[in-house]
BAMAR-753172 format. One line per 5 residues: number of its first residue (from 1); for each residue x, y, z of C-alpha. Coordinates in nm, 3 decimals, decimal comma, always signed. Layout:
NUM	X:Y:Z | ...
***
This chain:
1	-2,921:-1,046:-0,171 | -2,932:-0,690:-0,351 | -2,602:-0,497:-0,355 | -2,629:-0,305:-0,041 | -2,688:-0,566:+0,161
6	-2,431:-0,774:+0,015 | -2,214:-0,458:+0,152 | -2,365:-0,438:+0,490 | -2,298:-0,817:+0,510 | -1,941:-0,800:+0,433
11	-1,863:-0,517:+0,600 | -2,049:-0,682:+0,925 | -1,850:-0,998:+0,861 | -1,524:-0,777:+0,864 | -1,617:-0,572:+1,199
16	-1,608:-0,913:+1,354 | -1,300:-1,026:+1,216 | -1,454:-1,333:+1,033 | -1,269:-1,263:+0,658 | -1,235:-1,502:+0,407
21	-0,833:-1,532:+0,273 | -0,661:-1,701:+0,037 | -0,518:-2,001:+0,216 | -0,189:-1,922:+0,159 | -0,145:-1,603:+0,334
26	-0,174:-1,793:+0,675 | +0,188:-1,895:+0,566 | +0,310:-1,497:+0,500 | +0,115:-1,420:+0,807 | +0,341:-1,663:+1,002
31	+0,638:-1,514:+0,855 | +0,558:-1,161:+0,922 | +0,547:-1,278:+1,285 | +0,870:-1,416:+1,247 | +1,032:-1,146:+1,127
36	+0,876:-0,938:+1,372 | +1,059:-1,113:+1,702 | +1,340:-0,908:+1,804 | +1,560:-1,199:+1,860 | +1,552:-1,229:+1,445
41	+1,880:-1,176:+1,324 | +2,002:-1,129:+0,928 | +2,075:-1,441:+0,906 | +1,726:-1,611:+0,996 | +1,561:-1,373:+0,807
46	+1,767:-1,463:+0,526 | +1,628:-1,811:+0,566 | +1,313:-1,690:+0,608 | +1,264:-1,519:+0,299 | +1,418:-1,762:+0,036
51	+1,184:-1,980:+0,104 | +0,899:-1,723:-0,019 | +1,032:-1,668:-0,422 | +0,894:-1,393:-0,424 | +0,943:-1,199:-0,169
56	+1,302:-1,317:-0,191 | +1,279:-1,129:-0,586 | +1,098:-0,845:-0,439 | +1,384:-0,775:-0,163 | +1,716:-0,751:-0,427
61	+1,500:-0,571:-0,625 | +1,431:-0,321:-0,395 | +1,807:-0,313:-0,244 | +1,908:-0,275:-0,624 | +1,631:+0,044:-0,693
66	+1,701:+0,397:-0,680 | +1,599:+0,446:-0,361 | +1,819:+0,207:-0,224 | +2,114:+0,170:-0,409 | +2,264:+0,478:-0,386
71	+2,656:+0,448:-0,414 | +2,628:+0,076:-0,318 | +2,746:-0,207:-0,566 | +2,462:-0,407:-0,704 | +2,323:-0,673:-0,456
76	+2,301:-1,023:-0,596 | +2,178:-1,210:-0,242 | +1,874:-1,219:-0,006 | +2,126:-1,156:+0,237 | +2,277:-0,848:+0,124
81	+1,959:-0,705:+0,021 | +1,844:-0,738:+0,391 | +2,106:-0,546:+0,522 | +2,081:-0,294:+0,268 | +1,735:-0,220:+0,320
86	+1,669:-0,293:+0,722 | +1,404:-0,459:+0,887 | +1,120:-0,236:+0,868 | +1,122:-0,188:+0,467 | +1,129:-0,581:+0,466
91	+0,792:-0,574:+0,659 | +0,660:-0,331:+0,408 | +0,759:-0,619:+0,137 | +0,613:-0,853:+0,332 | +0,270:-0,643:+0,324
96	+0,350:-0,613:-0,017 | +0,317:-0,996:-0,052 | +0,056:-0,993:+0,201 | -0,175:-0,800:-0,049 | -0,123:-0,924:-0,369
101	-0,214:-1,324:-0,233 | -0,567:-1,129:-0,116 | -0,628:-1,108:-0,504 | -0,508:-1,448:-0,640 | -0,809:-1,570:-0,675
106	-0,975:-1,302:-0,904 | -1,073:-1,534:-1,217 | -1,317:-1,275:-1,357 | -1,140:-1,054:-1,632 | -1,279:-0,744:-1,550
111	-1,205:-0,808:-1,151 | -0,859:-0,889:-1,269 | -0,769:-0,610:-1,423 | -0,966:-0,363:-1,159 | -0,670:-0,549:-0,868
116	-0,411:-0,535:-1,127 | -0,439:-0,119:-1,182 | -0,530:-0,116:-0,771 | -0,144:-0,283:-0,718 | -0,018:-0,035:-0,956
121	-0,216:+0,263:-0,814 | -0,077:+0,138:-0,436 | +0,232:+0,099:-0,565 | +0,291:+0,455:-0,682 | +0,131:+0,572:-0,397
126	+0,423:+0,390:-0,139 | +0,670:+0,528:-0,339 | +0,581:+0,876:-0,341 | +0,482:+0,915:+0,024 | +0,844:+0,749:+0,140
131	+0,978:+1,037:-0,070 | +0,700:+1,332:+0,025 | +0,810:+1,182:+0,367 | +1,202:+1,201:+0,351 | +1,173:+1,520:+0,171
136	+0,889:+1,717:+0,269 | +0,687:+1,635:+0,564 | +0,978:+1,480:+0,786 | +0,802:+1,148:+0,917 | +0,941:+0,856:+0,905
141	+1,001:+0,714:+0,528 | +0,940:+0,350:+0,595 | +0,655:+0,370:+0,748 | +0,499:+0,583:+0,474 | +0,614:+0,286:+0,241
146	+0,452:+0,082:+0,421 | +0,159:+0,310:+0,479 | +0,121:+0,354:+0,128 | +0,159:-0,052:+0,058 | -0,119:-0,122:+0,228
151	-0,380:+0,176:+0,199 | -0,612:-0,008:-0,033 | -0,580:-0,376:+0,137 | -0,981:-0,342:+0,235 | -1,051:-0,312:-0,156
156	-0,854:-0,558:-0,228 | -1,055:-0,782:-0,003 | -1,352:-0,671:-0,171 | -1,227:-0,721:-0,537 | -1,158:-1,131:-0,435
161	-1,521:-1,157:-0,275 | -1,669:-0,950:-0,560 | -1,741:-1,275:-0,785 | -1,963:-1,400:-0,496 | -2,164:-1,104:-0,534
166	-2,266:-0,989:-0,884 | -2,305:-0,651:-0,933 | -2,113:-0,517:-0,589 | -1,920:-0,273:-0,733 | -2,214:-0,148:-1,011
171	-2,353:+0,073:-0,700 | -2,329:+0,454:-0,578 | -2,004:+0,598:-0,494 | -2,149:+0,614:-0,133 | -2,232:+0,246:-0,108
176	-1,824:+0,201:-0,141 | -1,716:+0,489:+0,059 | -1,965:+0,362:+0,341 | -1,896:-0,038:+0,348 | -1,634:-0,071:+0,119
181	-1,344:+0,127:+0,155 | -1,410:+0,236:+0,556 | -1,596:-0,027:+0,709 | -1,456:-0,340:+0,538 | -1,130:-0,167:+0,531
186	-1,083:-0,129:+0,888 | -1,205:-0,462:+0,957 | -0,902:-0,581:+0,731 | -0,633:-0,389:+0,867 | -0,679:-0,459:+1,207
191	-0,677:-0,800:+1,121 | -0,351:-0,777:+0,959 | -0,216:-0,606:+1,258 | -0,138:-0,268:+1,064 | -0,012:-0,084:+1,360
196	-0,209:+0,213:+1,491 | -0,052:+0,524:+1,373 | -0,043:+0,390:+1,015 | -0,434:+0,289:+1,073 | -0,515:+0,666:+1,171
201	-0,281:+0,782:+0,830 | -0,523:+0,530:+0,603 | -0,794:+0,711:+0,791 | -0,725:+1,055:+0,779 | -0,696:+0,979:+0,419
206	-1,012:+0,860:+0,357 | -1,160:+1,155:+0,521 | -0,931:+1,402:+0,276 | -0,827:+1,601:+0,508 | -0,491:+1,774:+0,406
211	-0,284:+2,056:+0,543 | -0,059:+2,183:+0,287 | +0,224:+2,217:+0,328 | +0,160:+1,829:+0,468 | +0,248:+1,792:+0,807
216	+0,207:+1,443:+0,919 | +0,144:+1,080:+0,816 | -0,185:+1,115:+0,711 | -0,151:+1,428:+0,497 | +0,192:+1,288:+0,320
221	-0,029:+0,981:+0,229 | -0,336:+1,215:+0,113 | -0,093:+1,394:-0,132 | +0,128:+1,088:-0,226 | -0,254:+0,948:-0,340
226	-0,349:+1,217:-0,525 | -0,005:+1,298:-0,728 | +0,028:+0,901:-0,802 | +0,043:+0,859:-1,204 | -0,221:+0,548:-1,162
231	-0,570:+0,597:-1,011 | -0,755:+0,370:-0,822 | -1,011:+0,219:-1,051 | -1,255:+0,225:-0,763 | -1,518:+0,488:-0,662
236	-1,355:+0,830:-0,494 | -1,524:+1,063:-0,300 | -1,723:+1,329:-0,426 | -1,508:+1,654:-0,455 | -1,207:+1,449:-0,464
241	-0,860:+1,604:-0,635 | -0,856:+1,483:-0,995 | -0,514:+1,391:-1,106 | -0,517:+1,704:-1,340 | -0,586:+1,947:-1,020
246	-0,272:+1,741:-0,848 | -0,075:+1,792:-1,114 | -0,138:+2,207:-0,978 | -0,052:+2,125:-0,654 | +0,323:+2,328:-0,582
251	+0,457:+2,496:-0,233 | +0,772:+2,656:-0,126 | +0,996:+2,360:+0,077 | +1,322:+2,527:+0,250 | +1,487:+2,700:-0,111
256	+1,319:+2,498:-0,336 | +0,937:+2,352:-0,380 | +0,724:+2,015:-0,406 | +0,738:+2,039:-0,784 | +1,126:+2,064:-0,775
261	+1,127:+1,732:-0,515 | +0,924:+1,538:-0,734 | +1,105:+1,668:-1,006 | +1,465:+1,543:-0,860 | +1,299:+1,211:-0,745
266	+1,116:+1,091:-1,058 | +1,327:+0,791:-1,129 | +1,376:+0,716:-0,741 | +1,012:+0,702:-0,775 | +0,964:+0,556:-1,065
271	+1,249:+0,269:-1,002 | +1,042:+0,210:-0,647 | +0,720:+0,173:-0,783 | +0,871:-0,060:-1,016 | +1,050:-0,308:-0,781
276	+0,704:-0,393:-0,566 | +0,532:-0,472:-0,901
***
């Protein structure tokens, strides 16, 4: 099978929901669901998470980063953590988890280190659109982390199938734009369950379309993805905005500007990004 058709094929495989993961995200999956009922209280979802190690980690970390902390005392407890942070950024840890077990398997070096910069890249990215969202566009801040968490789960996918198919990801920028990053990443977020508003955010910011000054979810992930410090090691678009032509990108916000936002939130940022590692 040459390389486009090894696309088509996986891309055809995800349109029909028939994906191939890592046997222990049916577990997470279970417990996203469970966190999800409304009749789960702190408590439960204390239980809940200490039995996942990590995600248990990931939580206090989070309660205890920038973002979070604020004037608070350091948290020490699942607990604690998940009433500091609230439900919904625990679902965007969950995701977190959710994505990471998609690359386990990734044996080959080169594949390894291509996921390990993705995390790193998606990382960034969720922490700069919760702030771009709190700060500048005015949507709602955990659901650009979460956004922002899982924007590249279809190449992820692709990355742990990529040993199966030598030579995938040798191809055209188009080949990935086409199959890889649309097709096959649709197919995985709906069947994650990624809600619909954050699907038409991942969307709009494949397309790169941006209003600036951003306006809505899509265009404070857009911007969040091209100011993030780590690039995707993957194909982007042709006439993309190259991290040095980000690095230009300034408007007026109320008596200040983005640069001076960023500027004020760099170790919110920074502390963020660092937490979901």
């Amino acid at each position: 099978m040459d390389r486009l058709e090894a696309f088509k094929s996986l891309a055809a495989e995800a349109s029909r929901g028939e994906l191939t993961f890592p046997t222990n995200l049916d577990a997470t999956l279970k417990l996203q669901r469970a966190l999800d009922d409304p009749d789960c209280d702190t408590d439960t979802a204390a239980r809940l998470v200490q039995a996942e190690p990590l995600l248990a980690a990931r939580a206090v970390a989070i309660a205890n980063s920038v973002a979070y902390k604020r004037a608070g005392n350091e948290v020490t407890n699942v607990r604690a953590a998940i009433q500091r942070v609230g439900f919904r950024t625990l679902n965007a840890l969950v995701a977190a988890v959710i994505v990471r077990q998609l690359d386990s398997k990734i044996t080959h070096p080169q594949l390894r280190a291509m996921a390990d910069q993705l995390w790193r890249h998606s990382t960034h990215v969720a922490a700069l659109a919760q702030v771009i969202a709190r700060r500048v566009t005015k949507t709602d801040p955990e659901t650009a982390l979460f956004a922002g968490i899982v924007h590249e789960v279809g190449s992820f996918y692709v990355l742990s199938r990529a040993e199966e198919f030598p030579g995938l990801l040798d191809g055209e920028p188009e080949e990935w734009i086409e199959f890889g990053e649309t097709a096959i990443g649709r197919g995985v977020l709906a069947k994650l369950g990624v809600p619909a508003t954050v699907m038409e955010a991942i969307e709009a910011m494949w397309h790169g379309m941006r209003a600036l000054p951003p306006e809505s979810l899509g265009d404070t992930l857009l911007l969040a993805n091209d100011l993030a410090q780590v690039p995707s090691p993957l194909h982007v678009r042709a006439g993309a905005t190259s991290l040095q032509a980000a690095s230009t990108i300034d408007f007026v916000i109320g008596d200040g500007s983005l640069q001076s936002i960023l500027d004020e939130s760099a170790e919110e940022v920074r502390s963020l990004a660092s937490a979901l590692l």
